[in-house]
C-alpha positions as CSV (number, residue, x, y, z in Angstrom):
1,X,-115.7,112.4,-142.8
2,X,-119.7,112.1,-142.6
3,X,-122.3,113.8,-144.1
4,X,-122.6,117.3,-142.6
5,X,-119.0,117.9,-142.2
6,X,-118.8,120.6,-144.8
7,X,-121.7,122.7,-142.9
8,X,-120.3,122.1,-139.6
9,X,-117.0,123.2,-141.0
10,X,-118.0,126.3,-141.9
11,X,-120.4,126.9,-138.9
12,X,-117.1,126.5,-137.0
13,X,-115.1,128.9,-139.2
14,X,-118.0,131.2,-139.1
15,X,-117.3,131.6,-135.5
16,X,-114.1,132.6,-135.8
17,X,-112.2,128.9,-134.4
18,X,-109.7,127.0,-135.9
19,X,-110.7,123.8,-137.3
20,X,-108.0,120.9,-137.3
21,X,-109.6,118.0,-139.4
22,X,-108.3,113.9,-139.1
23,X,-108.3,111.2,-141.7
24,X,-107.2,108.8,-143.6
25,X,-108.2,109.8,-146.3
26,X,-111.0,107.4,-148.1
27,X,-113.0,110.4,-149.3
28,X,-110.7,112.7,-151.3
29,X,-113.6,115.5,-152.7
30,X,-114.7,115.8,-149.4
31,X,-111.6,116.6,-148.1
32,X,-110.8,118.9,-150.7
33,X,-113.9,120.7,-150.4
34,X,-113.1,120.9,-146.1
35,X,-109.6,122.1,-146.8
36,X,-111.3,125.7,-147.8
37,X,-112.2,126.0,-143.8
38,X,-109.1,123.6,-142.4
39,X,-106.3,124.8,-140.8
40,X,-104.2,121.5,-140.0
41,X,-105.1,117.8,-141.2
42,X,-103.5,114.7,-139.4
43,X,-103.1,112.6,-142.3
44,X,-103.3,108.9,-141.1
45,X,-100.9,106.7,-143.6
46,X,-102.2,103.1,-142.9
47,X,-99.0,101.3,-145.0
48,X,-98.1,101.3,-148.6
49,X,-101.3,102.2,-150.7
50,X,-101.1,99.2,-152.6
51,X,-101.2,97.6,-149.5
52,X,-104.4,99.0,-147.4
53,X,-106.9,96.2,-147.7
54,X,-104.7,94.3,-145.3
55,X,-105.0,96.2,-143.1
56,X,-107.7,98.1,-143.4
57,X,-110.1,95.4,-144.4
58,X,-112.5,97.9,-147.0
59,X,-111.4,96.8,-150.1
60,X,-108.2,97.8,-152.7
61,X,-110.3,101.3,-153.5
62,X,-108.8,102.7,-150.2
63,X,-105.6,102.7,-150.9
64,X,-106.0,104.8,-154.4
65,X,-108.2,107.1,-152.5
66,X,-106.1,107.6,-149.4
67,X,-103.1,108.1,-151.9
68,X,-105.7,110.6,-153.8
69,X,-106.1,112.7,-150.7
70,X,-102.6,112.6,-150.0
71,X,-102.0,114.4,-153.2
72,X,-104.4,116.8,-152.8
73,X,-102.8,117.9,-149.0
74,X,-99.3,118.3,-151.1
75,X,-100.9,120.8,-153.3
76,X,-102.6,122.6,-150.5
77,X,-101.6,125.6,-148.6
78,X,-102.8,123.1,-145.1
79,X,-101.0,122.6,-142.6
80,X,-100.7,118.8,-142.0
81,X,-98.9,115.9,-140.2
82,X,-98.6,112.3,-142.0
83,X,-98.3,109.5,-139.0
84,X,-98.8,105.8,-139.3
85,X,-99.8,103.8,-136.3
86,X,-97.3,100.8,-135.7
87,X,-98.4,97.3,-135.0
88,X,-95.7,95.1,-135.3
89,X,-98.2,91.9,-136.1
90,X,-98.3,94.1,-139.3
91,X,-94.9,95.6,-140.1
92,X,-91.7,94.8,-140.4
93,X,-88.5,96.8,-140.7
94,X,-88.8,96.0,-144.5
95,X,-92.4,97.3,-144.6
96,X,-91.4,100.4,-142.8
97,X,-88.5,101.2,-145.4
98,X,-91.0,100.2,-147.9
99,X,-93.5,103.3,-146.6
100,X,-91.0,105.5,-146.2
101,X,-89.8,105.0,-150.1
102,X,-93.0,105.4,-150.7
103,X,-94.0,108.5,-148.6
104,X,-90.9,110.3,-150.3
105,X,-91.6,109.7,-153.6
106,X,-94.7,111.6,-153.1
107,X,-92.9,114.5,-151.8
108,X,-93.4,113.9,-148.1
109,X,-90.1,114.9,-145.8
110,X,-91.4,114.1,-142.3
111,X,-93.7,110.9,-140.6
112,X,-94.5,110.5,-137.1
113,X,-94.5,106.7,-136.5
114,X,-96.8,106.2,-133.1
115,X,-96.5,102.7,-131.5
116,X,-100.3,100.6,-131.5
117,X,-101.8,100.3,-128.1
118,X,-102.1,97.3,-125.9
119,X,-104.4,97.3,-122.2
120,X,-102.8,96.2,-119.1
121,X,-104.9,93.7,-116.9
122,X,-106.3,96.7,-115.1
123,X,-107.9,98.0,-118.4
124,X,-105.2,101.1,-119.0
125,X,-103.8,101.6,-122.0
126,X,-100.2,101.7,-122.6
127,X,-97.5,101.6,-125.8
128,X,-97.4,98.0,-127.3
129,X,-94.0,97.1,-126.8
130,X,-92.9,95.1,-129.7
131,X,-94.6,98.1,-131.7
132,X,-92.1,100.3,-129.8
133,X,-89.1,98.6,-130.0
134,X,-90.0,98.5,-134.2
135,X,-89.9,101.4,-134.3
136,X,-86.8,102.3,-132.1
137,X,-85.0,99.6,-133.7
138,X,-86.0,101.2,-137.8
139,X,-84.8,104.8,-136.0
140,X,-81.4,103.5,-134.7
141,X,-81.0,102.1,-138.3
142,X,-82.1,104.6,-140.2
143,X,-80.6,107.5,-138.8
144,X,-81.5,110.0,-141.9
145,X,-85.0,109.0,-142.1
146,X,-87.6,111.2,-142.5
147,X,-89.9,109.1,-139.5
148,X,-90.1,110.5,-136.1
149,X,-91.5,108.9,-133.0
150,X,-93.9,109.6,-131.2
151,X,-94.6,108.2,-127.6
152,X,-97.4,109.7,-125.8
């Protein structure tokens, strides 16, 4: 979210669309403020909070505020999907049952897990296998979990 988002948002409201926002969530009063003219947010869940640096690289902060935002979605009326991009240099099986705990116990019921990218030598892009067999192997073993996948 960049400067100008709020009068774009409403600009776009104004004119009678729909606006569906993205983020992961490093500026919570931002998004609170865009959530007045938002009708769906893609939440983007890096890993557990405490946990974001890693992966993320922007310092411990992030994980407080993306945690922050996600708070402020559960008290909205928004429409939104959580979804965590899998790379399995990152996770494992443990650190997805770790997320999942985690998700839950802030009152989230349902996470879309979407396998990492990797390019063929012709340059196209395609599902990173061992991200894809992660996550079909935490599905098959978790069969009441709240994490769904999604392939395309």
């Amino acid at each position: 979210m960049q400067a100008g988002s709020l009068d774009l948002a409403k600009r776009i409201v104004e004119k009678g669309l729909s606006l569906g926002l993205h983020t992961g969530g490093y500026r919570p009063e931002m998004l609170r403020e865009l959530l007045n003219y938002t009708s769906w947010v893609g939440f983007d869940y890096k890993t557990l909070f405490s946990q974001y640096d890693a992966v993320v690289g922007a310092g411990a902060a992030w994980g407080a505020l993306a945690a922050e935002s996600l708070n402020i979605l559960l008290q909205s009326d928004c429409s939104f999907e959580v979804r965590t991009t899998i790379d399995a240099h990152h996770f494992t099986l443990e650190l997805l049952s770790a997320c999942e705990e985690e998700l839950t116990r802030h009152g989230i019921d349902s996470w879309v897990l979407q396998a990492c990218h990797s390019a063929t030598k012709e340059g196209a892009l395609t599902n990173d296998a061992p991200s894809l067999n992660l996550i079909t192997t935490y599905l098959a073993r978790n069969p009441h979990s709240i994490a769904r996948m999604r392939t395309a």
